[in-house]
C-alpha positions in Angstrom: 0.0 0.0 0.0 1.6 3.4 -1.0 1.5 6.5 1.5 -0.8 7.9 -0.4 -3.6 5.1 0.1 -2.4 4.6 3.4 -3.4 7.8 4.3 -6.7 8.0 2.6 -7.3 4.8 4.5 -6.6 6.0 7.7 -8.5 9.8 6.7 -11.9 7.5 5.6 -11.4 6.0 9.1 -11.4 9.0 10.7 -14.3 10.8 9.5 -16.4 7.6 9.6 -15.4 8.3 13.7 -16.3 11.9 13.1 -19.3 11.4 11.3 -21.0 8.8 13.9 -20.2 11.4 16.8 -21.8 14.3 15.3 -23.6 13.0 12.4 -27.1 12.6 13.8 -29.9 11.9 11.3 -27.3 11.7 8.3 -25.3 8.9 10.0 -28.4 6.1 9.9 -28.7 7.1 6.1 -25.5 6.7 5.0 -24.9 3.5 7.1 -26.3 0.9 4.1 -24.5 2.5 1.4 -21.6 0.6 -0.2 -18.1 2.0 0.9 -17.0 3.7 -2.0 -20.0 5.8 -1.7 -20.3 5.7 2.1 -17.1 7.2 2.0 -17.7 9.7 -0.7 -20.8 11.1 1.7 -18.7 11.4 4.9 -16.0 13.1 3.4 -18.8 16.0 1.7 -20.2 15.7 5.0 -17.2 16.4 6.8 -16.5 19.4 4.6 -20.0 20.8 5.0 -20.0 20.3 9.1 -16.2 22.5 8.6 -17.6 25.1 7.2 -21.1 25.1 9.2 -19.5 25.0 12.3 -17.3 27.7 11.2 -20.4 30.3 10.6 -22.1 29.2 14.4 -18.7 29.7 16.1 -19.3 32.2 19.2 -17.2 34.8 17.7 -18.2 38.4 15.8 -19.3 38.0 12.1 -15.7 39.8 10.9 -14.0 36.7 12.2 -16.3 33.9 10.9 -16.6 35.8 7.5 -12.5 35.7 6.8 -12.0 32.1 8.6 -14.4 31.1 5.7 -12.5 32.8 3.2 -8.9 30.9 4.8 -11.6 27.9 4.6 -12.4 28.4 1.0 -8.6 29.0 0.2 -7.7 25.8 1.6 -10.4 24.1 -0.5 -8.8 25.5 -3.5 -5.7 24.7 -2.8 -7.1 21.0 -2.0 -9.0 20.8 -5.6 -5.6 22.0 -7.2 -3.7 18.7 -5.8 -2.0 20.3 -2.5 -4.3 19.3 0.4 -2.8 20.0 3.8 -4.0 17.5 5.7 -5.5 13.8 5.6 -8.9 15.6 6.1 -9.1 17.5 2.9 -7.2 14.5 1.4 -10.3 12.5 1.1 -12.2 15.4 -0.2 -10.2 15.9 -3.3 -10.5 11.9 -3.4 -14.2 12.2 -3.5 -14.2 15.3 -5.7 -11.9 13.9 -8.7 -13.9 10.0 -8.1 -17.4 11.0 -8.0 -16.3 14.7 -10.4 -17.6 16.8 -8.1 -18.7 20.1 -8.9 -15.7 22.8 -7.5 -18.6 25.5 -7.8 -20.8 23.4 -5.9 -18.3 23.2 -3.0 -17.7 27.1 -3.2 -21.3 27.2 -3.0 -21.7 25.7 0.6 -19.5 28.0 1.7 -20.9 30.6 0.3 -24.6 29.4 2.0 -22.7 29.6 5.1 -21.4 32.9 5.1 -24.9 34.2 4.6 -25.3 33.1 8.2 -22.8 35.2 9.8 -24.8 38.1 9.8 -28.2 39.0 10.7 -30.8 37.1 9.0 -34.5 38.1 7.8 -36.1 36.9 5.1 -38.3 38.8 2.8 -40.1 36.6 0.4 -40.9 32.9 -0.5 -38.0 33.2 -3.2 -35.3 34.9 -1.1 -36.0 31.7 1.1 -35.8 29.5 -1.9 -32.4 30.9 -3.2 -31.0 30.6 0.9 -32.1 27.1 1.2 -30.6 26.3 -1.8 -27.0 28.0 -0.8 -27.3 26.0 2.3 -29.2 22.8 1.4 -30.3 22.5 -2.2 -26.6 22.3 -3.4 -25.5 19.6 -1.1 -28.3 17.6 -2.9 -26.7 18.5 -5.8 -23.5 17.1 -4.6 -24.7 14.0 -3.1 -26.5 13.3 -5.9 -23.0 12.6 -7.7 -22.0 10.3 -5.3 -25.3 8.1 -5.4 -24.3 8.5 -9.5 -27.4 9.0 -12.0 -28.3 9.3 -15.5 -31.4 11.3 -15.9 -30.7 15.0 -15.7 -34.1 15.2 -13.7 -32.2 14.4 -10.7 -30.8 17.6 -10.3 -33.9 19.8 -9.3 -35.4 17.1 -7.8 -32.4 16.5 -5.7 -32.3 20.6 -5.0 -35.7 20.3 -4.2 -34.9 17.5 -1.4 -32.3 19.7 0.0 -34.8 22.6 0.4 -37.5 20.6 2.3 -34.8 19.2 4.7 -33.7 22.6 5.4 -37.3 24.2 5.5 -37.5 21.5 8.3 -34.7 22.2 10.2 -35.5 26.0 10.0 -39.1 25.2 12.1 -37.2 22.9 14.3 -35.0 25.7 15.1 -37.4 28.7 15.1 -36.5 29.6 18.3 -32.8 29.4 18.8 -32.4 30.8 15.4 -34.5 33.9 16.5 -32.5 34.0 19.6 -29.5 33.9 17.2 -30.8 36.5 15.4 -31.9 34.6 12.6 -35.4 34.6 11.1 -36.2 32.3 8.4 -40.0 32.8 8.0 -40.5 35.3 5.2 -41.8 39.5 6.0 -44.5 38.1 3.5 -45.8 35.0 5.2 -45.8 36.5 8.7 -47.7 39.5 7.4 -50.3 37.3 5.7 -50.8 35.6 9.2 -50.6 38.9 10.9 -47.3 38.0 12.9 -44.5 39.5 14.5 -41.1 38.4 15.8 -42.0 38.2 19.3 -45.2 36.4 18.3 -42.5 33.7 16.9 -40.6 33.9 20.2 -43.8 32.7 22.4 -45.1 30.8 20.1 -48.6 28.7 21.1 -48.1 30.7 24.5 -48.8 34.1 23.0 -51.7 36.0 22.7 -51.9 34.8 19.1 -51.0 31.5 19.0 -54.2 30.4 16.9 -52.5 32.5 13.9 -49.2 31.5 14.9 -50.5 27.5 14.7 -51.9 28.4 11.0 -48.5 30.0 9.8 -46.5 26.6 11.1 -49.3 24.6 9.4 -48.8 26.2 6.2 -44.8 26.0 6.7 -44.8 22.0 7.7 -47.3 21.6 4.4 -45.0 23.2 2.1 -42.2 21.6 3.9 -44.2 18.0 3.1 -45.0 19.3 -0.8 -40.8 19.3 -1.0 -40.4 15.8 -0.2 -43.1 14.8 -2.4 -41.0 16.4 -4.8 -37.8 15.4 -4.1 -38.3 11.8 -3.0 -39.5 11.5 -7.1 -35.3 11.4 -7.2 -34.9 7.6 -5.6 -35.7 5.4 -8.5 -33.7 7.6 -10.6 -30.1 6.9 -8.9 -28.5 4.0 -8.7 -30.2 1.0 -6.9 -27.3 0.9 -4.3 -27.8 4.2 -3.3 -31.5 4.6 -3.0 -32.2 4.2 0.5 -30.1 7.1 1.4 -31.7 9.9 0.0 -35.4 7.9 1.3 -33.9 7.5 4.7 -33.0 11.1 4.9 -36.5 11.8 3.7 -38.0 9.3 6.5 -36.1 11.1 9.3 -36.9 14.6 8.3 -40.7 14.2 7.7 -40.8 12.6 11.4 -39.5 15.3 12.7 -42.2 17.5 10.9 -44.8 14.8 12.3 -43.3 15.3 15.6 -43.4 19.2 15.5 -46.8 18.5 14.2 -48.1 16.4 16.8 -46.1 18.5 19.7 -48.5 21.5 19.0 -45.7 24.1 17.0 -44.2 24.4 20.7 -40.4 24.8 19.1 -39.7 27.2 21.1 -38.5 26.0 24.5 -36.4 22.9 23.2 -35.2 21.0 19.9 -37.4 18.4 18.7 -35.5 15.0 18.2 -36.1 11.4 17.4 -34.6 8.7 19.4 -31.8 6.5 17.9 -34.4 3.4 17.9 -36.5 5.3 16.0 -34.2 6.7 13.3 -33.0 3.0 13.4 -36.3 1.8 12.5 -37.3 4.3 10.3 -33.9 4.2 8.2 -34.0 0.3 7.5 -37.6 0.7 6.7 -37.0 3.3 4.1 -33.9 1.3 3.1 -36.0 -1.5 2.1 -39.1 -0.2 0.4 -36.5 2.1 -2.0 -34.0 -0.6 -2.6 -36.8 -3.4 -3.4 -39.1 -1.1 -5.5 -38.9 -2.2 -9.3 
């Protein structure tokens, strides 16, 4: 074995550690996937996580801002054959094996930096373009690693991307408002007559019947996503088909959940047990990998 595979061998390793310790939902998905790809996903996963965890750091936005720039140098120095570490290593590995997009990658990055600063949201298609900075073009890039032929894949895949993130933006409502981050349109919270601080108390405010109709309508466009983005499974390869429909499981429980828990996302995260994302990942597994 030459240094070079060596270390790829021992960087795969170590991000498959990384990714079960901090993986959550994305960890049961990948779990069934065969290594190369299993790999592949870790390793955009691991980049991903680098750069999110860059734009939450408890630090002004000046600081986040240029460590994402010294972030987006070292990806281009990665993508030019010169990674520094074991870590970005297996990112150029999975880039040149799976021909990843580079503009994709500059993309996440990008969709993280718009999370350093202050956050509101004016309209349905300014939340559209952020969830697909953020979300929508991570599908894109998984999407190369489960490998397809039909060029439909691509919006559908963005379209999976955006529901996932649509559902993690009403899981979070209210640490993301505490963050000072709102997701939720100016044009949807005026239609249900809402302000911020109506967000921030949620079912306990004086107007929590409106504030129960706007998360209705969010979880049912939320659901309309999937619909549209599950239409992806059949078209990528066979081996790789239960990913993207266990992701899908696992988010739309957590919208049931939020559903069933009254909208009351404001005094803790909503999550899933790991039996249950067990359950619901081998399930999904099955039905997409045994469907004709």
């Amino acid at each position: 074995m030459s240094l070079s595979s060596l270390e790829l061998e021992l960087g795969y390793r170590r991000c498959a550690r990384e990714v079960r310790a901090a993986a959550g939902n994305f960890y049961y998905a990948f779990r069934l996937l065969p290594a190369e790809k299993r790999q592949g996903l870790h390793a955009l996963y691991r980049f991903c996580r680098g750069a999110d965890d860059i734009a939450d750091a408890p630090e002004d936005a000046g600081r986040r801002l240029r460590r994402l720039e010294s972030y987006r140098s070292t990806l281009e120095r990665s993508l030019a054959g010169e990674p520094p570490d074991a870590g970005w290593l297996i990112l150029l590995d999975t880039a040149q094996r799976f021909s990843l997009s580079p503009q994709h990658l500059h993309q996440v990055i990008d969709g993280c930096a718009a999370d350093c600063r202050p956050m509101r949201i004016r309209s349905e298609q300014e939340l559209a373009d952020y969830c697909y900075g953020v979300a929508g073009v991570v599908g894109l890039l998984s999407a190369r690693i489960f490998r397809y032929q039909d060029p439909q894949v691509e919006g559908l895949a963005v379209a999976l991307g955006e529901a996932m993130q649509r559902t993690n933006i009403l899981r979070d409502l209210g640490e993301d408002l505490a963050a000072g981050r709102r997701y939720l349109p100016d044009e949807v919270m005026d239609r249900f007559q809402l302000s911020e601080e109506d967000l921030l108390v949620g079912r306990r405010g004086p107007n929590a019947h409106r504030y129960h109709d706007l998360m209705a309508h969010e979880v049912e466009l939320a659901r309309e996503r999937f619909r549209t983005g599950l239409q992806l499974v059949p078209l990528v390869e066979r081996d790789a088909r239960g990913c993207p429909a266990a992701l899908a499981a696992l988010y739309q429980a957590l919208l049931d959940r939020i559903e069933r828990d009254g909208y009351d996302v404001q005094g803790r995260r909503v999550r899933l047990s790991a039996r249950h994302k067990v359950g619901l990942a081998l399930v999904a597994w099955a039905s997409a990998t045994l469907r004709p």
